[in-house]
Structure formats: structure tokens, C-alpha cells
C-alpha positions in Angstrom: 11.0 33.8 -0.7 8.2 34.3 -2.7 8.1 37.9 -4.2 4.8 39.3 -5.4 2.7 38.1 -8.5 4.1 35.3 -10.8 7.5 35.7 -9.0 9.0 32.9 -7.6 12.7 33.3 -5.9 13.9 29.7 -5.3 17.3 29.0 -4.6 18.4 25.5 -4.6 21.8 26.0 -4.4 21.7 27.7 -0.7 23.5 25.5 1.0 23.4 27.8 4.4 19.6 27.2 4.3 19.7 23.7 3.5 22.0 22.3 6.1 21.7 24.9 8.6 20.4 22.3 11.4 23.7 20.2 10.8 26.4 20.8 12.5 30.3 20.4 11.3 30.4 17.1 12.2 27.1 16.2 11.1 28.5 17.7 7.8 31.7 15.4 7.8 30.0 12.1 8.6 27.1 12.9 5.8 30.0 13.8 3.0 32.4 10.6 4.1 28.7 8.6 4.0 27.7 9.8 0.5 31.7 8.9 -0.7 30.5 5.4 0.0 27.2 4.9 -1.3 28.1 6.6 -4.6 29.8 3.5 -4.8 28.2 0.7 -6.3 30.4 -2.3 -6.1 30.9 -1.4 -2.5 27.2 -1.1 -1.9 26.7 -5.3 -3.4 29.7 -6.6 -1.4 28.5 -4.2 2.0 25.1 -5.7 2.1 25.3 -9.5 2.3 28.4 -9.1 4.2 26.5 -6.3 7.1 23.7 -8.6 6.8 25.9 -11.6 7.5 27.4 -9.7 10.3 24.1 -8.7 12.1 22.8 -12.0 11.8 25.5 -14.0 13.9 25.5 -11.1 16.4 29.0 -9.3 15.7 29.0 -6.2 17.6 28.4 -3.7 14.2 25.4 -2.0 15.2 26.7 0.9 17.1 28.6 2.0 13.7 25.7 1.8 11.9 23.1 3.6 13.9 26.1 6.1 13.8 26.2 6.3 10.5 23.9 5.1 7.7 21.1 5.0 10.7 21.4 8.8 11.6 21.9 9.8 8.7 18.1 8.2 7.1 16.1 6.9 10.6 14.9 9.5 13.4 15.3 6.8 15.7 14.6 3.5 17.3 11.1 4.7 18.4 8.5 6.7 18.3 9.8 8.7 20.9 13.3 8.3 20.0 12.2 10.3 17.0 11.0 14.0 19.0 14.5 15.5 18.4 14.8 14.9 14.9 11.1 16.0 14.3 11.7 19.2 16.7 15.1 19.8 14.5 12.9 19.7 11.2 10.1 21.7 12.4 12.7 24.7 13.5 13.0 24.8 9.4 9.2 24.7 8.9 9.4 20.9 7.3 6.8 18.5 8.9 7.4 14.6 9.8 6.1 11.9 8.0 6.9 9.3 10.6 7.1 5.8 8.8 8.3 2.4 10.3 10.4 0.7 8.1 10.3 -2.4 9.2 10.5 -4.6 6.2 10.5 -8.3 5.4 8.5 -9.5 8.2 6.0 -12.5 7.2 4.0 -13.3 10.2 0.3 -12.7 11.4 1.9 -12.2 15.2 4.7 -9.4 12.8 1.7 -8.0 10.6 -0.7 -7.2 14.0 2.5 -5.7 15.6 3.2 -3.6 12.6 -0.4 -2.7 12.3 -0.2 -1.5 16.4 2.9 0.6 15.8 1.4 2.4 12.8 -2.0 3.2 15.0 0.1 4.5 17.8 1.9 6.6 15.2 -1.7 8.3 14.4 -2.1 8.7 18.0 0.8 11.2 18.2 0.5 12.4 15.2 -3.1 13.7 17.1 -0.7 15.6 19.9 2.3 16.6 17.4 1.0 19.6 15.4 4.8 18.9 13.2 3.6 15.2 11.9 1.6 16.0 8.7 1.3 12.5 7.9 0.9 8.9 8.6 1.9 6.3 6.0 2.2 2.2 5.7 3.7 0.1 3.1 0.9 -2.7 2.8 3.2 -5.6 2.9 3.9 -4.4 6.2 0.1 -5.4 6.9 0.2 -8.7 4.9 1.8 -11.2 3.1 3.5 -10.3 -0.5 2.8 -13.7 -1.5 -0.8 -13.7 -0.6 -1.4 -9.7 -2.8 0.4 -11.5 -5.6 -1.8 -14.1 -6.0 -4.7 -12.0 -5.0 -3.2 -9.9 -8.1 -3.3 -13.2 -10.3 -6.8 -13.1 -10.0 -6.1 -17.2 -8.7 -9.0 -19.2 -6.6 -7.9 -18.6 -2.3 -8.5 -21.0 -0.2 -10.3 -20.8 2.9 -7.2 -19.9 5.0 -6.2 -17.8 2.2 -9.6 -15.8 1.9 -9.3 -15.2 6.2 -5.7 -13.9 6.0 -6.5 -11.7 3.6 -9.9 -10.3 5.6 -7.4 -9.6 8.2 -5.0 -8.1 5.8 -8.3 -5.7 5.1 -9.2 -5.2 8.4 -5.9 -4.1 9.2 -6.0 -1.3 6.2 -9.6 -0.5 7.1 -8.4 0.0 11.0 -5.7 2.6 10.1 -6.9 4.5 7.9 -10.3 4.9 10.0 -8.3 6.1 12.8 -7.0 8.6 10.3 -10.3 9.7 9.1 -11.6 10.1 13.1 -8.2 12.4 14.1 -8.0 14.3 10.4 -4.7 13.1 9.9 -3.5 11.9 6.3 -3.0 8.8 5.5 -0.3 7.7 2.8 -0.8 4.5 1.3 3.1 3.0 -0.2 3.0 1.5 -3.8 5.2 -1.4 -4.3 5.7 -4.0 -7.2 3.6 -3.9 -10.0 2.3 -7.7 -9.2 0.5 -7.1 -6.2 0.0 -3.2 -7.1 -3.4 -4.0 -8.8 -4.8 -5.1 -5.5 -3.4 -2.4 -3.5 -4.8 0.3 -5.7 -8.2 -1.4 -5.7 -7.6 -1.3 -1.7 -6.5 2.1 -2.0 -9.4 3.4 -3.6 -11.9 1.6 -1.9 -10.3 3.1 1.6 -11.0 6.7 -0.2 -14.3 6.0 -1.4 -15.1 5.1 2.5 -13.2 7.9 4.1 -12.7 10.9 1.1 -16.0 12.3 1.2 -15.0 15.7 3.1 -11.6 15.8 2.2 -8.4 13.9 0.9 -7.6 11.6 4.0 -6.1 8.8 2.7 -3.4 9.0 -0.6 -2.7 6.6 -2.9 0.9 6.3 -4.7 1.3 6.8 -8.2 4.7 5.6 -9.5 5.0 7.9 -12.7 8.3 5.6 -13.8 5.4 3.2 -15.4 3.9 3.9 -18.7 0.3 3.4 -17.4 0.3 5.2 -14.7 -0.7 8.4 -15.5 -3.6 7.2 -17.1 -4.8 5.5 -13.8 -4.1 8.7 -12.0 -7.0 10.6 -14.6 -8.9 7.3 -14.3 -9.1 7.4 -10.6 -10.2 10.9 -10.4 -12.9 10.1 -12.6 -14.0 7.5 -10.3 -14.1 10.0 -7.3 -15.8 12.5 -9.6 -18.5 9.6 -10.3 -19.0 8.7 -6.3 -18.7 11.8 -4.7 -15.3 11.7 -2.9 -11.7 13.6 -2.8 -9.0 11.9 -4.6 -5.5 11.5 -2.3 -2.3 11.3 -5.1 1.0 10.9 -3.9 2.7 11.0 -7.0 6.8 9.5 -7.2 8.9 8.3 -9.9 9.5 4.7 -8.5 11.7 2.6 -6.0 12.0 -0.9 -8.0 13.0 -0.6 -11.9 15.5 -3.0 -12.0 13.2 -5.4 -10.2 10.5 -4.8 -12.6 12.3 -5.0 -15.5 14.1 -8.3 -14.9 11.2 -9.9 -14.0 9.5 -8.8 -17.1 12.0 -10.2 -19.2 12.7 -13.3 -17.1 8.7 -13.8 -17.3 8.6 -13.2 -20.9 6.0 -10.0 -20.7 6.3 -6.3 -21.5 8.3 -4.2 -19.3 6.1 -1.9 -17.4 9.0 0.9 -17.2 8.5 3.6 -19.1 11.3 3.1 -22.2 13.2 6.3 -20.9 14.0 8.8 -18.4 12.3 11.5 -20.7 9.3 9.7 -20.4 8.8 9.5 -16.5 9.6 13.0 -16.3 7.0 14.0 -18.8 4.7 12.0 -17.0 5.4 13.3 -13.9 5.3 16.7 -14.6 2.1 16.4 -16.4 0.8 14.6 -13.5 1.0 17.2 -11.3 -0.9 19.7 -13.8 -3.5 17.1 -13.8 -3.7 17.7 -9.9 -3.4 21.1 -10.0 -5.8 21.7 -12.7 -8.4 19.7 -10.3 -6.6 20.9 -6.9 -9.9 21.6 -5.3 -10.7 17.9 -5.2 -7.5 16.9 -5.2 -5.2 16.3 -2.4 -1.3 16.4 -4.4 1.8 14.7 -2.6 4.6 15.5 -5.0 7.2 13.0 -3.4 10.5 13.6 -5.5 14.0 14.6 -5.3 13.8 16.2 -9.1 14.9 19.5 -8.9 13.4 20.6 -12.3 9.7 18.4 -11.1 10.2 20.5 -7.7 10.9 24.0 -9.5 7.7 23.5 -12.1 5.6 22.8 -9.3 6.5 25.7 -6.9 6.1 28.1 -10.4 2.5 26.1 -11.2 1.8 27.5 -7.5 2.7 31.2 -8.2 1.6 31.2 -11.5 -1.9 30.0 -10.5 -2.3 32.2 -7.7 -3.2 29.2 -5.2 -1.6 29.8 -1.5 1.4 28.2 -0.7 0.2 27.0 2.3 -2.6 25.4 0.5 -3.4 21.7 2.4 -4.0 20.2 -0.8 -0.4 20.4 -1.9 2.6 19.3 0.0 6.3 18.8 -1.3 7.7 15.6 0.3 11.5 13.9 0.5 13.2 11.4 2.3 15.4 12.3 5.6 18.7 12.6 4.7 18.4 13.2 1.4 17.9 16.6 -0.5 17.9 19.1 2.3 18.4 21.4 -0.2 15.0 21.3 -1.4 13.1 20.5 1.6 14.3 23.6 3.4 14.4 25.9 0.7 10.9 25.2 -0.6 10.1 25.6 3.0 11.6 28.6 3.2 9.8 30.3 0.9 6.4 29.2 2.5 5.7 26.0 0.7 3.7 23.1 2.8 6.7 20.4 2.7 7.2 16.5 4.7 10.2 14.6 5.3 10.0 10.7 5.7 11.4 10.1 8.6 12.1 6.0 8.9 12.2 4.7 12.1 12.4 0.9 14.0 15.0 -1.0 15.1 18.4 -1.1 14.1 18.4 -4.4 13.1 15.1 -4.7 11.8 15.0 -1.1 9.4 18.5 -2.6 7.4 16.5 -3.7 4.9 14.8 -0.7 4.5 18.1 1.2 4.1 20.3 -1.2 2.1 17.2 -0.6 -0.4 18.0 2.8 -0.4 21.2 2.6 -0.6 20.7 0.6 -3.9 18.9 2.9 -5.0 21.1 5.7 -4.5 23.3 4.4 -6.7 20.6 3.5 -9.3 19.6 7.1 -9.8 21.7 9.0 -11.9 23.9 12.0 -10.4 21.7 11.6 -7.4 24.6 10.9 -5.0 27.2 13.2 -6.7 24.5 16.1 -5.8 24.4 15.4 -2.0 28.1 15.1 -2.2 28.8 18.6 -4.3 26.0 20.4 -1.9 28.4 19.1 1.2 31.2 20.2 0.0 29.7 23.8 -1.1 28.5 23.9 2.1 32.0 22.8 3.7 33.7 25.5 2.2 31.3 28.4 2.6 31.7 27.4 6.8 35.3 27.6 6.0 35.3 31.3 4.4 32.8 32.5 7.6 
């Protein structure tokens, strides 16, 4: 809890707090699932061969919505997803809900995907614990089409209408965020078709930021120039009159990014180290919080240190804790031990809360999975916080 001026008591460690909505055997399957992701050779051989499984119809899918599924999705639907919204509101952490449903290259896919997202708005409008709406634009589009888009290459005339529906479909959500004053998170993907999404980005919050941040872009701090389009973009809004929306993250595809860069033959746009995304990042949110008043700061992270210098910025500054310009946001599953700590000591904080079908979100979580065990001590974290937890039951 937060204890009088320039105090901040932040326990990270409290494993009681963290996992108190988990039962024993909630505990036991989430330890036994971290043993196997922390293993990468596993995780290469597991994917093709779950994918393989799915795809000629062997009977596999009750084991994973029992385990990986449960573990990272609130459920199959929107509605399927109440209990594990209700279970994070009882620790005061809101629901981003976000269908994952990846890979899909369709117009017929693209207007369904577009639907779903709407209808997520919808009850975000009757849900007082959803906080936030979100959509990954290649959910809305295809890649291929934002990559050439991003190449700055001549469309054709099919090419030029698939794309105005591609922009209609952006304009339609993030209007019927701006009409029910709900926020709109807007997901950054690979630098090649990131240009276009930013320019997307920031035309949606020229359009619909003039009262307040409704719609965020992402700022993926793990490349060297972002940071300089975060200051660049506030600039902008300074210029026109509008409240800049930064969801600011580390980054979700660095091995992707810097094999194509060196199968392509151009510079890598990762930053060179770890130091360097962390100084980054941390300066990016003084950035935000220096300008917090037209600012409206998603620090999306599972940095302990980036989550610690933050809550202390908030103290230190005097600014409420409950200020709506600043939330604290992690993925379900993952890091319960700093969602409901910084929660419990009053901080405004958002889970990501995948959800589709089965079938359909394994994409979405093998990517994690890989990512898991891309991020160094990540998984041994969740797995020592388990077993803390395991034996402090034991002792009660």
C-alpha cells in the first residue's frame, strides 16, 4: 500500500496476494505448465507436431483448453470470458478483452474479426471491469497488402479498395470507441508494415483524441528509433490540438526482425542490447509522465525494475494513483505478481485477456510460448513465484 508522501510499499514478492484467486490445483497445473515452456527444444518440436495434430482432427483439444488455454485465454467467447473478468476484478485488475485470432487472410475473416471486436466495445459499454478494447491490425487486413503499402509500391485498383476497407474497418472501431468513451489499443507488429500502422494510428487520434486519449498507439521500445517517434508524435498532437494515446512495450518479434534484417542485407532495427531497451523504456515513460496531462500512458511490461520506477515516478510526482491517464498492463497468466500487487496498492492496472476459439487462438499462444522462452529468466520467475507460493500454502 501506498504510505504517505514519497513512500511507496511495493512488494513483489507477495506471493499470497499475487495468486490468491488460484486455487491448489490451479497452482499445480500453472507450475507443471511453466516446467514445460521454460523449455525451448520442447516448445520447436510441440508446435508443428500440436499443429499437425489439430489440423487432421485428433481429439487434443480438451488437453489444451485444459492447460495452455486456461492458463492464457478467458475463454471461447465473449461471454465465456465473465468468470475470468469477475475473478480479476475481485483483485481490482480490469480486462482488456482481445481476440486472438491470428493468421486469418480473408475479406469474409477480416469483416468477422472486425464484428467481434465491435461487439467487444459493446460490452465493454455494460462491463464497468473492461478498461479497454484493443485489435492487432492484421486482424483487419492483409499483412501482405500493409507491407507493400509500407514499400511505398504503386496498388492496383483492387489493391487500393482492399485497403479502403482495411481503413474503414479501423475508422469503424475506433469511432465506436470514441462514441462509448472506451479506449482503444491499437497492436504494433513487424517493423515492415509498422510505418503504415503508425500513420493509421495517428491519423485515428488526430480524428478522435481531441477531448481525451481514446485511441493508443504501441510503441515497441526494443527498437532504437522508437523513442524518438514516441517525442515526435507528441509533437504532432501538440501541433493539431489532440491527446496523444502511448502504449509503450518492449517488443514481441526480435528474432523475426533481426533475421530478416540480415537475410535482407539492411540494419537491424533492435536496439544492440538489453541495456538499451530498458533505458529506452524507462525514459519513455518519463517522457509521458513529464507531459501526463496530454498524455494517456499504457506501460505494458512484465519488467519488474520498469514497473517499480513507474509506481515511485507516481509517488514521487504526487499524481493519484488512480489517475486515467496511467494504467499498468500484463498479459493473463503471466506476472500475477505484479498485476495484483500494483493493484493492491491502488494503482489503475489491465490484464489481456485472449480469447477465440481453441483451434483458431493456437497461433496466438504458441507465439507466446516462443516468446517465453526468448526472454531471459522470464519463465524461471513464474516458476520460483509458484513454488514460493506452494510452500507458504503448505506452512498455513
Amino acid at each position: 500500500m501506498i504510505v504517505g508522501h514519497n513512500q511507496l510499499k511495493l512488494d513483489f514478492d507477495n506471493t499470497e496476494i499475487a495468486f490468491r484467486n488460484k486455487s491448489d490445483n490451479d497452482l499445480e497445473k500453472a507450475y507443471w505448465l511453466f516446467k514445460l515452456v521454460s523449455s525451448n527444444s520442447l516448445i520447436k518440436v510441440g508446435t508443428p507436431v500440436t499443429n499437425f495434430a489439430l489440423n487432421i482432427g485428433l481429439p487434443i483439444q480438451g488437453i489444451i483448453r485444459n492447460t495452455i488455454y486456461k492458463q492464457f485465454c478467458g475463454g471461447e467467447s465473449i461471454q465465456g470470458c465473465k468468470r475470468a473478468i469477475e475473478e480479476l476484478g475481485q483483485g481490482n485488475v480490469t480486462t482488456i478483452l482481445d481476440y486472438s485470432v491470428e493468421g486469418e487472410e480473408t475479406e469474409k475473416s477480416f469483416d468477422y474479426t472486425c464484428q467481434e471486436i465491435l461487439q467487444t466495445v459493446a460490452y465493454a459499454k455494460i462491463n464497468s471491469l473492461i478498461s479497454f478494447c484493443v485489435f492487432k491490425p492484421t486482424g483487419l487486413g492483409r499483412f501482405d497488402l500493409l507491407a507493400k503499402v509500407d514499400a511505398k509500391e504503386t496498388l492496383t485498383l483492387q489493391e487500393n479498395e482492399e485497403f479502403a476497407r482495411l481503413y474503414a474497418r479501423v475508422d469503424s472501431i475506433c469511432k465506436a470507441c470514441y462514441e462509448a468513451k472506451i479506449k482503444v489499443l491499437v497492436d504494433a507488429e513487424h517493423s515492415w508494415i509498422q510505418d503504415t500502422i503508425d500513420d493509421l494510428a495517428r491519423e485515428m487520434m488526430e480524428k478522435y483524441n481531441k477531448t481525451e486519449a481514446i485511441v493508443y498507439n504501441t510503441y515497441q521500445l526494443y527498437r532504437h528509433d522508437k523513442l524518438a517517434s514516441l517525442k515526435a508524435d507528441f509533437a504532432y498532437a501538440q501541433t493539431q490540438d489532440f491527446y496523444l494515446g502511448a502504449k509503450i512495450v518492449r517488443g514481441a518479434y526480435m528474432e523475426i526482425e533481426r533475421e530478416r534484417a540480415a537475410e535482407k542485407g539492411y540494419p537491424s532495427p533492435i536496439q544492440v542490447d538489453k541495456a538499451s531497451c530498458d533505458r529506452d523504456y524507462n525514459e519513455a515513460i518519463e517522457f509521458c509522465l513529464d507531459h501526463i496531462n496530454r498524455i494517456g500512458l499504457m506501460a505494458g511490461t512484465h519488467n519488474e525494475a520498469s514497473s517499480r520506477l513507474l509506481a515511485q515516478q507516481i509517488v514521487d510526482r504526487d499524481i493519484s494513483p488512480k489517475n486515467p491517464h496511467i494504467f499498468f498492463a500484463q498479459l493473463l497468466g503471466m506476472s500475477d505478481n505484479l498485476s495484483f500487487n500494483l493493484a493492491g496498492a491502488g494503482f489503475n492496472v489491465a490484464k489481456y485477456m485472449p480469447y477465440g476459439p481453441v483451434k483458431s487462438v493456437m497461433p496466438y499462444l504458441f507465439r507466446r510460448a516462443q516468446e517465453n522462452t526468448s526472454v531471459g529468466g522470464q519463465t524461471g520467475r513464474e516458476l520460483a513465484l509458484i513454488i514460493k507460493e506452494k510452500k507458504r500454502r503448505k506452512q498455513n
